[in-house]
N, C-alpha and C positions, 0 to 999 in steps of 0.2 A: 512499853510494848504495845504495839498494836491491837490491839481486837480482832478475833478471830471471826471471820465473816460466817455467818450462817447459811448454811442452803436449806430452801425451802422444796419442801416435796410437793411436784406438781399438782393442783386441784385435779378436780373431778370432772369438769365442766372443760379444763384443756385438753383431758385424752379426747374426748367424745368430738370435741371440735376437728383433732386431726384424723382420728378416721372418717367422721363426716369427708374432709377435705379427701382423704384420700379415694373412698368413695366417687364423688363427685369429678376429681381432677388427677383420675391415673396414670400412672409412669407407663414409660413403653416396656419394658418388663410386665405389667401387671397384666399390659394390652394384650400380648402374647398366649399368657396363661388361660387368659376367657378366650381366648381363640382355639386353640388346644381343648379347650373344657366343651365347645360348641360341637365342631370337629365327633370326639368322641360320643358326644349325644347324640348328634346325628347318625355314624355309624352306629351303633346299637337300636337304632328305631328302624333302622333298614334292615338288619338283622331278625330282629322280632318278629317285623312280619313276613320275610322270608320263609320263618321258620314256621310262622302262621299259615302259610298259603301251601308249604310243604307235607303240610299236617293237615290237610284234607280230609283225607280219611282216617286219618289217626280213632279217629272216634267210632269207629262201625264196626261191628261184629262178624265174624270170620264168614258165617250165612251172607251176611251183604255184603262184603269182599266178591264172596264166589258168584251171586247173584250181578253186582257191576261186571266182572268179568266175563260173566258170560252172555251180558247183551252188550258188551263190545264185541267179544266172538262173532258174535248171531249178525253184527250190523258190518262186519268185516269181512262174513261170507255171503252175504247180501250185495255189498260193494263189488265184491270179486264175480261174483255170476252175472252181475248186470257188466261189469266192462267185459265179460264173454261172450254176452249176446250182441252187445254194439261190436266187438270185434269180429263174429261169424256175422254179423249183416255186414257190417263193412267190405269181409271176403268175400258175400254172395252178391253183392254189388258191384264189384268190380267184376268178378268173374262172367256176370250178365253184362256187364257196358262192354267188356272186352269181346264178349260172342257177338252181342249185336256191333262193335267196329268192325269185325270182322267178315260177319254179313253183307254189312254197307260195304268192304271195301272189294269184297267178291262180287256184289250187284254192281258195282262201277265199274271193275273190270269185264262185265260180260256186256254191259250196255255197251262202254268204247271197242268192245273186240265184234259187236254185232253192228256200231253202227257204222267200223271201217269196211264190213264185209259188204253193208247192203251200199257204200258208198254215201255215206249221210255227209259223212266231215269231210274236211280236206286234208292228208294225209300227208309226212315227210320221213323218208329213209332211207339205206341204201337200196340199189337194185339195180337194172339197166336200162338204157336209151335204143328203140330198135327204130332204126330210120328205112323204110320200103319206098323206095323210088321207082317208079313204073319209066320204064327204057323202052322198050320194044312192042310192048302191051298192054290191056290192063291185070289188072291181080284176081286172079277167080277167087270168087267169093267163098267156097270151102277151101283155100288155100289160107283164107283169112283165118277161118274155124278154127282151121289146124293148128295154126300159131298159137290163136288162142287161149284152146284147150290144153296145149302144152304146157304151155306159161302156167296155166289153172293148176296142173299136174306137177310142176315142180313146185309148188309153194310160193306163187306170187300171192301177195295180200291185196294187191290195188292195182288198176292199170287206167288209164289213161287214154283217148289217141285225139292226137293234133290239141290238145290242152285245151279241148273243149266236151268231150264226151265221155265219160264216168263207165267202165267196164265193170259190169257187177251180175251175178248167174243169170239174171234173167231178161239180161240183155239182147238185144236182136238183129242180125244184119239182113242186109239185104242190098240186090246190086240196086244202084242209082248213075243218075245222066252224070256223066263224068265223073262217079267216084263210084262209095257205096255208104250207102245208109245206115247207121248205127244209131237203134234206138230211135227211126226218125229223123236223124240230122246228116245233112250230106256231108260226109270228108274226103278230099282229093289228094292224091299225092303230088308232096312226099306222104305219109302216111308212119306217124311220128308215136309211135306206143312207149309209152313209160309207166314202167314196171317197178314195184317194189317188192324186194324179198331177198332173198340168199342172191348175190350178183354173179357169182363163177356156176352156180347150179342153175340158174335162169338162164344165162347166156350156154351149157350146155345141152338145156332142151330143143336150142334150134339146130344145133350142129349134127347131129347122128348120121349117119345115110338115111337118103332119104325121106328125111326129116324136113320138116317148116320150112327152111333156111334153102333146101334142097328143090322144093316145090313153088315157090316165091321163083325163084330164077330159071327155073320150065319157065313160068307163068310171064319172064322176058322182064322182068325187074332185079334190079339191084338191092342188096342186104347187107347196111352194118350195124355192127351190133357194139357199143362202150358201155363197160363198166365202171359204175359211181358209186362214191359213196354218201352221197347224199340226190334225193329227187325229190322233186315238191309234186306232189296230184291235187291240184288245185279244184279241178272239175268235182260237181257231186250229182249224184241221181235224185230227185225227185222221190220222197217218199210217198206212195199212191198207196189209197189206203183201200182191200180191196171192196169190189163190191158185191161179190154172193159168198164170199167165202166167212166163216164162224167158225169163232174159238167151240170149240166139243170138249165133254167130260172125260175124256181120252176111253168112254169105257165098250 
């Protein structure tokens, strides 16, 4: 019969070798597990000081509680009254820039409306063409006036005659050699006034009985009158600046 073969029980010296090995040369199983095991340390260290930084005041007595709180309070109503005061200067500044645009935009209206009247600019709008042609005679010179001051009467803003002499209040005729004198400058006819202002209400001032229109042709001249809606017055007056007159205290 055979002999029974023995087994011998592993030394000492072989375990220690294979977990050495195992140590040193881990299975992808093993690998896993320390990943897992990393993983969960790291979340818990994130945790902790979470829970560290949560805990702030975990440590202070109900005194110092109410003490923090109340100079967050104090620096909350501090915040809040200062953006109140930058908000009321904000409103009182606008409200100031808007009175002085509107100052400005009232002083630029009264300088354009003054300096169409004394005739500074050269001026475009509706109004009408009045053409006086001298037929049989010439045009007396208060027959000129009258026209005029008509025209002045109905609301012309600007006139014109022969697209050289600027009609403005203190304007002056007078008769001259073969015309008459306006301002100084001789004009002959035709004798060519262009008028701005309301057109159907200017071209009514000359028609009335006896009216401008009426006295023109006594006077042996011809009179038409067209309405436009557009005229250029190109002429301007001469701003003279005077020489005894002074501004006064009004008192």
């Amino acid at each position: 019969m055979p002999e029974p073969q023995s087994i011998e029980s592993p030394s000492p010296d072989s375990g220690r070798q294979r977990l050495w090995h195992a140590l040193w040369h881990p299975g992808a199983s093993q690998r896993i597990v320390a990943g897992l095991l990393a993983l969960v340390g790291f979340a818990a260290v994130v945790q902790l000081r979470a829970n560290h930084q949560d805990n702030t005041y975990a440590g202070y007595r109900e005194s110092e509680l109410i003490e923090v709180l109340n100079g967050l309070s104090g620096t909350t109503q501090r915040i809040q009254a200062e953006i109140a005061r930058l908000q009321d200067s904000k409103s009182r500044l606008e409200d100031e820039t808007s009175a002085e645009q509107a100052a400005l935009q009232q002083t630029e209206g009264e300088v354009d409306t003054l300096s169409i009247l004394a005739g500074l600019v050269p001026v475009t709008g509706p109004g009408i063409r009045i053409t006086i042609t001298e037929k049989t005679g010439p045009v007396d010179i208060d027959s000129m006036l009258d026209t005029i001051q008509e025209l002045r009467a109905a609301g012309a803003e600007a006139m014109q005659i022969n697209g050289t002499v600027r009609v403005v209040a203190q304007t002056s005729f007078e008769d001259g050699t073969g015309g008459i004198l306006v301002d100084g400058t001789l004009v002959r006819s035709p004798y060519v006034i262009d008028v701005i202002g309301e057109p159907h209400t200017l071209a009514g001032s000359l028609t009335f009985p006896e009216g401008p229109k009426s006295q023109l042709e006594d006077d042996g001249a011809t009179v038409t009158t067209e309405e436009r809606q557009s005229i250029d017055i190109t002429a301007t007056h001469a701003n003279e600046r005077p020489q005894y007159a002074q501004s006064g205290t009004g008192g």
